[in-house]
C-alpha positions, -999 to 999 in steps of 0.1 A, spaced: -769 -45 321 -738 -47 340 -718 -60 318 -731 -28 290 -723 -2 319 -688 -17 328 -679 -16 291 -698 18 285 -675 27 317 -640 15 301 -648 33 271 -651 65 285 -620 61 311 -601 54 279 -614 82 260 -601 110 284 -568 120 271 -552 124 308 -564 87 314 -558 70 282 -517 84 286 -514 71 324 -532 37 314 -499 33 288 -477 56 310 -478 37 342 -469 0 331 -446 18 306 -428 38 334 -423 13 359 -416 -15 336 -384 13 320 -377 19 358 -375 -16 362 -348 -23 335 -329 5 349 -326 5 388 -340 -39 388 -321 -57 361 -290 -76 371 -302 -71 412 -297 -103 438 -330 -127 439 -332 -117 477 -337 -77 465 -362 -86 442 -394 -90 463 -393 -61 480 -387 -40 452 -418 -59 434 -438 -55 461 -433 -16 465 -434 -8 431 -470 -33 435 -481 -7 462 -475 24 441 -495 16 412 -524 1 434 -521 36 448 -519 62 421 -539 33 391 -562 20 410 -574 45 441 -567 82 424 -585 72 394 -617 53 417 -617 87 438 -620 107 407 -642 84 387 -667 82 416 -669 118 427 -674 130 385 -699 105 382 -718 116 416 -719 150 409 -727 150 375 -760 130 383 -747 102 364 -753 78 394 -785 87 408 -797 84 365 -781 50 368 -803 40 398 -836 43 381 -824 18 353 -829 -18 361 -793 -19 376 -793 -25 415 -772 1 435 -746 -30 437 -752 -33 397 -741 1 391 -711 4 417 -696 -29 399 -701 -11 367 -683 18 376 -660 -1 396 -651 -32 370 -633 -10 343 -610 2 366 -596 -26 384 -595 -46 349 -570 -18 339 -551 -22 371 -550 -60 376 -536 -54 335 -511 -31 345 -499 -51 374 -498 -85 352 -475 -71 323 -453 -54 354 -448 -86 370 -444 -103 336 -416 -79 327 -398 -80 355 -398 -121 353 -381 -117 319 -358 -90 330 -342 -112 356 -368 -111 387 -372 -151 403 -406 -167 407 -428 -168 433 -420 -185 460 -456 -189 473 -479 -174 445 -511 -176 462 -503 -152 487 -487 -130 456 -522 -138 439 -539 -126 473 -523 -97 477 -533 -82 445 -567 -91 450 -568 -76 483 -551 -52 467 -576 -39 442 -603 -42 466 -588 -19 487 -575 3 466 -610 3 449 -631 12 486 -607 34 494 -614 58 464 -648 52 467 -647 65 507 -627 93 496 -649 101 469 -675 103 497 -654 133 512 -651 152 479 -672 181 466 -660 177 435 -631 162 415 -609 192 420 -607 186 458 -598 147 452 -562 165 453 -565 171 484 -591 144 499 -569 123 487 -535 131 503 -539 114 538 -546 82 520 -516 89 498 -490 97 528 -501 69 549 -496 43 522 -463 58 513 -454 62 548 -458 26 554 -439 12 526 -409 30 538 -411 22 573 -418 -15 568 -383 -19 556 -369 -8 587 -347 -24 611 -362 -12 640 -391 -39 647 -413 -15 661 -415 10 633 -417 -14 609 -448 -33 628 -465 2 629 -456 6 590 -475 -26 582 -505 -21 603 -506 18 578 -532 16 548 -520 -5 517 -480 -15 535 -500 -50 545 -504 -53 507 -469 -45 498 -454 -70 525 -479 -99 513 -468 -97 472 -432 -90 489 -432 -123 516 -451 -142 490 -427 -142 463 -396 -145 488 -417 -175 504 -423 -166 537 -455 -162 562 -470 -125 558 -494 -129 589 -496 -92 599 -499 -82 570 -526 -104 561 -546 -92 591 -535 -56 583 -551 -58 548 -582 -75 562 -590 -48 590 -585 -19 566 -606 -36 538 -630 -37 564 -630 -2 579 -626 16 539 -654 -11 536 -672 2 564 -668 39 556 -678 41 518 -706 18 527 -718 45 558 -710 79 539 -710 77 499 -741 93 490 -755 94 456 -765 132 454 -737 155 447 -721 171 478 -729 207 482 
């Protein structure tokens, strides 16, 4: 039954016209982006880049489209219908929740790939480049489903879904910083912990904050979507 719902699910976030173009547009964009600003860069410039570009398309492939998915589905009744199949309430939130981070974890894979062929070195330490996208995902994933839990209806996921937005941004550019301080603060933000452990993976050294930073926030986006998503629509 799962298994039905998740490909039922990646049918129809395929047949929307607006989702169908950024599922091509995204790995399309960044991989063209890649050949223009990455190609011919230093080995030591390359993880950082990789890792912010990483963080972007967690951000806008896999959270914008988990808000919006889970919010339409709520409050067009499609969930609560779903709950009196033989699906669990876990069942049906991996249903929804598969298609999605299949087409992200695929976007991310032919990025990385690209970029490899383009010039960009190996990983240094891959499992913590393998951990970070799937901590990656999973937040990116819980934090669209809390936000969803926020939003009336999938108009106002524009603007549910800013904070999250900012403060991932926000961290990826203050992470970079000289000044140790700001860039601690940057890494302890929402989804900077998962750009520094794809970024100090593939340049091979120990991404311990950011590691924990990634673990508390799975945890407290765990926590929230757990304690607020409700399964009638929001009035």
């Amino acid at each position: 039954m799962v298994v039905h719902l998740a490909l039922f699910e990646l049918r129809l976030l395929l047949r929307k016209r607006i989702t169908a173009v950024s599922v091509l547009a995204v790995p399309i964009g960044v991989c063209a982006l890649a050949w223009l600003q990455y190609r011919g860069m230093a080995a030591s410039e390359w993880p950082s880049s990789l890792g912010f570009t990483a963080t972007m398309m967690l951000l806008f492939s896999v959270f914008l489209v988990s808000t919006t998915v889970f919010t339409a589905r709520r409050q067009s009744l499609v969930l609560q219908r779903l709950r009196t199949s033989e699906l669990s309430d876990n069942g049906v939130f991996a249903g929804v929740s598969v298609p999605i981070m299949l087409v992200g974890l695929v976007q991310l894979v032919v990025f990385f790939a690209f970029c490899i062929a383009i010039g960009a070195p190996s990983p240094s330490r891959p499992l913590f480049v393998l951990l970070g996208l799937i901590l990656g995902l999973v937040l990116a994933l819980l934090a669209g489903i809390a936000t969803a839990a926020f939003s009336r209806s999938v108009e106002v996921t524009q603007i549910t879904a800013m904070p999250v937005l900012l403060a991932g941004m926000a961290g990826m550019f203050m992470v970079p910083q000289t000044d140790s301080v700001v860039s601690t603060i940057g890494t302890l933000l929402p989804f900077a912990g998962i750009g520094e452990l794809i970024t100090k993976g593939w340049a091979g050294s120990t991404p311990s904050l950011a590691l924990a930073s990634s673990l508390v926030w799975l945890l407290i986006l765990g926590f929230t979507a757990a304690r607020y998503f409700k399964w009638e629509p929001r009035q």
